[in-house]
N, C-alpha and C positions, 0 to 999 in steps of 0.2 A: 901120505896117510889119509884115509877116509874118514868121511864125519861120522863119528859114533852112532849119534842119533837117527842119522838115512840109515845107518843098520837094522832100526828098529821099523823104521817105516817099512822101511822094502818089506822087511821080516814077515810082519803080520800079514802082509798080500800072500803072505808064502805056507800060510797053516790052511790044509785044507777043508773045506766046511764051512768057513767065517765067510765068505764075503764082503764085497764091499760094506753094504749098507749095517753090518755087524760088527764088521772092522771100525765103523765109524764110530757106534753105540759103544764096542769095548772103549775105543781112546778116549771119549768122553766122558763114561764114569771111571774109568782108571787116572784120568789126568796128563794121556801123552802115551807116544805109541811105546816108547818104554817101560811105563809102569804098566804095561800089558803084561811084558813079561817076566814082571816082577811079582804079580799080584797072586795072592795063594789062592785057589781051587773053590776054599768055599766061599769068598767073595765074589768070585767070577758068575759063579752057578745062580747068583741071586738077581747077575744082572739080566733086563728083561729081555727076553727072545735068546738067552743063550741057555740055561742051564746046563744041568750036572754033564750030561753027556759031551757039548761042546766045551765045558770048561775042561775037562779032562783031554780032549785033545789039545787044546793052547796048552797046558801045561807040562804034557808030553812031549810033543811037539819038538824038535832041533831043528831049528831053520835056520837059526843065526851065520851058522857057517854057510849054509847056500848062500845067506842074502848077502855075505861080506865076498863071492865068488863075480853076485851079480855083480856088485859096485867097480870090482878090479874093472871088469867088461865098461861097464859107463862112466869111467872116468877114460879108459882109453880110447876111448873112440868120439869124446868129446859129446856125450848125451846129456842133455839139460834134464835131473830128474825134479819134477814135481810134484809135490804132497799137498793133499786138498788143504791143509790149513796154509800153505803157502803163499807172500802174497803176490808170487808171480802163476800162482791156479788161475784158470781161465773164469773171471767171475761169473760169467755167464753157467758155465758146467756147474762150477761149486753148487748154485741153487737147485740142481738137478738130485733129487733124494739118493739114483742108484748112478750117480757119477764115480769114476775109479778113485781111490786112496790116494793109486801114483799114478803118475802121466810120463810119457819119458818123451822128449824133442829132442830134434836133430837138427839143425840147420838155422835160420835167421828169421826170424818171426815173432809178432808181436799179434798173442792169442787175444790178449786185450784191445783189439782193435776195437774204432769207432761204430763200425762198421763190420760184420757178419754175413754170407752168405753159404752155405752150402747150397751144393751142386748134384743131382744122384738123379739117376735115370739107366735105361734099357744097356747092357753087354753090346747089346745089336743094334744099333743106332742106325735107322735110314740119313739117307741123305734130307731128308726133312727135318730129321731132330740134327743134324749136322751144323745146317745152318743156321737155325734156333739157338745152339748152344753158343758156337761163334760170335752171334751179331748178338746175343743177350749181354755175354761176356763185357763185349766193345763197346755198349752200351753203359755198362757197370762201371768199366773203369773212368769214368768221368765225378762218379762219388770217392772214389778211390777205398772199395770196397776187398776185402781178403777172402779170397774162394777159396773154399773148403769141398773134398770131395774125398775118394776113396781109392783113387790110384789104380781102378778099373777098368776092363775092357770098356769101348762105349762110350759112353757120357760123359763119365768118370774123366778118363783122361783126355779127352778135349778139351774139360771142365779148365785143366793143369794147362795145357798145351795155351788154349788161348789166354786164359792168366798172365803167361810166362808172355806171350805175344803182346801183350796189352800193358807190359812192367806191373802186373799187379801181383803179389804177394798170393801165394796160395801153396795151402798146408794139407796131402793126405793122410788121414787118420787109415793105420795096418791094420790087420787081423792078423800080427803076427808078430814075433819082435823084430828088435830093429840091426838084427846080425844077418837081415837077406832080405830081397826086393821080389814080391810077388805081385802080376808076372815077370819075369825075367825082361820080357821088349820092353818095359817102360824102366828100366834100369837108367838110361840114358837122359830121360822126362825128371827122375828125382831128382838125379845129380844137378842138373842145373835148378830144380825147386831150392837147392838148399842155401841160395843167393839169396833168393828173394821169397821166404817162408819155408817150408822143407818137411818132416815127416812125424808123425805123432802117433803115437799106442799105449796103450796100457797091460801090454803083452812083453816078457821076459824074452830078452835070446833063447833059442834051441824052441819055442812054439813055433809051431809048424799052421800055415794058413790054413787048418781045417774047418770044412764046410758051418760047425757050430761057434766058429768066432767070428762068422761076418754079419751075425745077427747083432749081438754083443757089442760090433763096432760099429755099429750103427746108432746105436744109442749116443756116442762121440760125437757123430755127424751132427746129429739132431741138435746135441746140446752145446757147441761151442758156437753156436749161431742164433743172430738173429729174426732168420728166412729160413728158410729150406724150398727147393726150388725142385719141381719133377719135372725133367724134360722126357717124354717117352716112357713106358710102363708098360708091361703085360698084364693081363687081369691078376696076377699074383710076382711075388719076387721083394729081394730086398729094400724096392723104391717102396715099395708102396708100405714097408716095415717102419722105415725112416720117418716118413709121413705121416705116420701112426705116432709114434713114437715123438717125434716134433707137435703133434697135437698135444698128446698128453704133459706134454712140457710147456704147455701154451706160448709157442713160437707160431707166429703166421707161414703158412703151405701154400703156396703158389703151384700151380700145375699148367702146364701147356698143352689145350684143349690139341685132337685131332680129327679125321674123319670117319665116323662112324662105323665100325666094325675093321677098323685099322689095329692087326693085333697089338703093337707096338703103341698106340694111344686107348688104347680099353683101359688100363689102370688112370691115366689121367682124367678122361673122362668119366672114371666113376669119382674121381675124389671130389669133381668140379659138382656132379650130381648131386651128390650125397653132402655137399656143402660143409666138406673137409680141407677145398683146397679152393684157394683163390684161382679166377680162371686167369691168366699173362698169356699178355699176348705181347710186351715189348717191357723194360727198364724201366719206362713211365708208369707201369701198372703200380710198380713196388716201390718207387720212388713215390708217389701219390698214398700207398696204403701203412708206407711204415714211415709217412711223417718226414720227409726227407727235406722236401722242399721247404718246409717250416721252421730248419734247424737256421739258417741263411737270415731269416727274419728273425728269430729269438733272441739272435744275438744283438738288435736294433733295438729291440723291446727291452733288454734288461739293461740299456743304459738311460730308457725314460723313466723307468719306474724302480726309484734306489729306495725310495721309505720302504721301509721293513715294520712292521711289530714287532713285541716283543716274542711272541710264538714263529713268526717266519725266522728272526733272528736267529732262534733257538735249533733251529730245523739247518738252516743256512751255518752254523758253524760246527755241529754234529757231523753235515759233510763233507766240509772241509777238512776235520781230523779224521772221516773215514774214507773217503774218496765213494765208492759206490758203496750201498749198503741196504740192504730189504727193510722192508716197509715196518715191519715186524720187529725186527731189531730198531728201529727207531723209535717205535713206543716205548720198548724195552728201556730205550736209554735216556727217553724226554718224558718220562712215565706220565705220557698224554693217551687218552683214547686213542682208539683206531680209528672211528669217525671221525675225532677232530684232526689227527692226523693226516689222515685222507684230504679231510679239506682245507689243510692251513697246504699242504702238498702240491692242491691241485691251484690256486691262487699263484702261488709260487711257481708251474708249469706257466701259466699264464702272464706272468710278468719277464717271463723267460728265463729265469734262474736258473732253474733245474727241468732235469729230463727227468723222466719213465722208460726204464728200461725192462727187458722182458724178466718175468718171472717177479714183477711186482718190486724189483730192483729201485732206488733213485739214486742220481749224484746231478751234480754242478753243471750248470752248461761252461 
């Protein structure tokens, strides 16, 4: 027997018009993705960005029966489905405004990891971005870091390949559900991902990889990390989408410079230009720029400095009962300024208590 309430979850990803980011707003003022579709027509219309028009389709709408069709499917085949209020959602993504509703995994994987990379670069990979991605990889695995990529021609799946070579955990986000593996040759690349991390979407069985959902899952890329790394790039294409997209989410872009008028390095080179993307040149760049090296010493630091105040105290047991939690949400809950917050916060990075994590995030060291 299926859980009632993923009926509703699924459901609402299943009305079309809504959206994620609509989907989010209905659960919010309705109370739960059920009282979505319990709520009468003229309450709905008054909620803001949906009106009359969309409310009449939620209320039209039968989707139940499809969504109770998909669940048979993800309970058979052994799929982890995720709901952003979930608290196994990827906290990184949750902060993401247009992250999916549902998430659905396969395999052995922990999205919470310490550590975040994605991986995304050229179909066509020279033997220059070849070895780049390889010796980056073999580098990485010494943070014990989970590569994230796209299960692509390319970059992509060397990104998996060397992972899987290196015992490290790495997870492709689909453009498609998870009833078929696109391409087909990397068929063989999943199956052993699903040991050690394995396959992630926000796409239903029976979607088909068309060309408008690899934009869409890029978005995934960008936000279950906290890197995004360009190896190889044409002056246009999905890398350089990602990259975009990982800005705007304010995650650090790293890109691996090339030689000048190198078709396959013009998109890297321009993000390095345009001071979009960090130039890497080896594991030490990003090891150096996201603070890695200082996590080793933090840990020294916070057993010299145990006095607390009573404001650090107050911040310090807040995350304990929440494990990560935005910046935002912690004024909300210590109904302290945002200034003082900030600074009883950043005292607290410095005595090594706590981290900064991306999207203005904090928890515990």
């Amino acid at each position: 027997m299926f859980d009632e309430q993923l009926k509703y979850k699924v459901g609402i990803t299943l009305i079309e018009g809504i959206g994620d980011m609509r989907a989010k707003k209905l659960i919010a003022y309705c109370g739960g993705a059920e009282a979505v579709f319990k709520e009468k027509k003229s309450a709905l219309q008054k909620i803001p960005d949906i009106g009359k028009a969309l409310a009449e389709v939620v209320v039209a709408q039968d989707v139940l029966s499809q969504a109770e069709e998909e669940i048979e499917f993800i309970e058979k085949n052994s799929i982890t489905p995720l709901f952003y209020l979930d608290k196994g959602y990827p906290i990184r993504l949750k902060h993401c405004d247009d992250s999916p509703v549902m998430l659905y995994a396969k395999g052995n994987m922990n999205l919470n990891a310490e550590k975040v990379v994605s991986i995304v670069g050229t179909r066509n990979a020279t033997n220059y971005g070849k070895k780049i991605c390889e010796k980056l990889v073999e580098e990485l695995a010494r943070h014990n870091v989970l590569i994230i990529s796209g299960l692509a021609y390319g970059i992509d799946i060397l990104s998996h390949k060397a992972a899987l070579k290196n015992n490290l955990q790495t997870v492709a986000v689909l453009g498609h559900g998870l009833d078929k593996i696109y391409p087909q040759q990397h068929r063989s690349t999943s199956a052993k991902m699903l040991g050690n991390g394995g396959l992630v979407t926000d796409f239903l069985p029976n979607t088909k990889p068309d060309r408008e959902n690899f934009p869409k899952r890029n978005r995934i890329v960008a936000g279950l990390a906290d890197a995004v790394i360009v190896i190889e790039s044409a002056a246009s294409g999905g890398s350089l989408i990602t990259a975009e997209i990982a800005n705007s989410y304010n995650r650090d872009v790293f890109a691996v410079p090339g030689k000048i008028g190198d078709n396959y390095s013009e998109g890297c080179n321009w993000l390095i230009k345009i001071n979009k993307a960090a130039l890497l040149e080896s594991a030490k760049d990003i090891q150096y720029l996201m603070g890695w090296e200082k996590q080793g010493k933090k840990s020294v630091q916070k057993k010299l400095f145990v006095d607390l105040n009573s404001e650090e105290e107050l911040l310090v047991k807040l995350l304990k009962q929440n494990g990560e939690i935005p910046i935002d949400r912690i004024c909300l809950q210590t109904d302290m300024p945002m200034s003082k917050t900030s600074s009883v916060l950043l005292k607290l990075e410095f005595k090594g208590v706590v981290r900064s994590l991306p999207g203005k995030v904090y928890a515990l060291n």
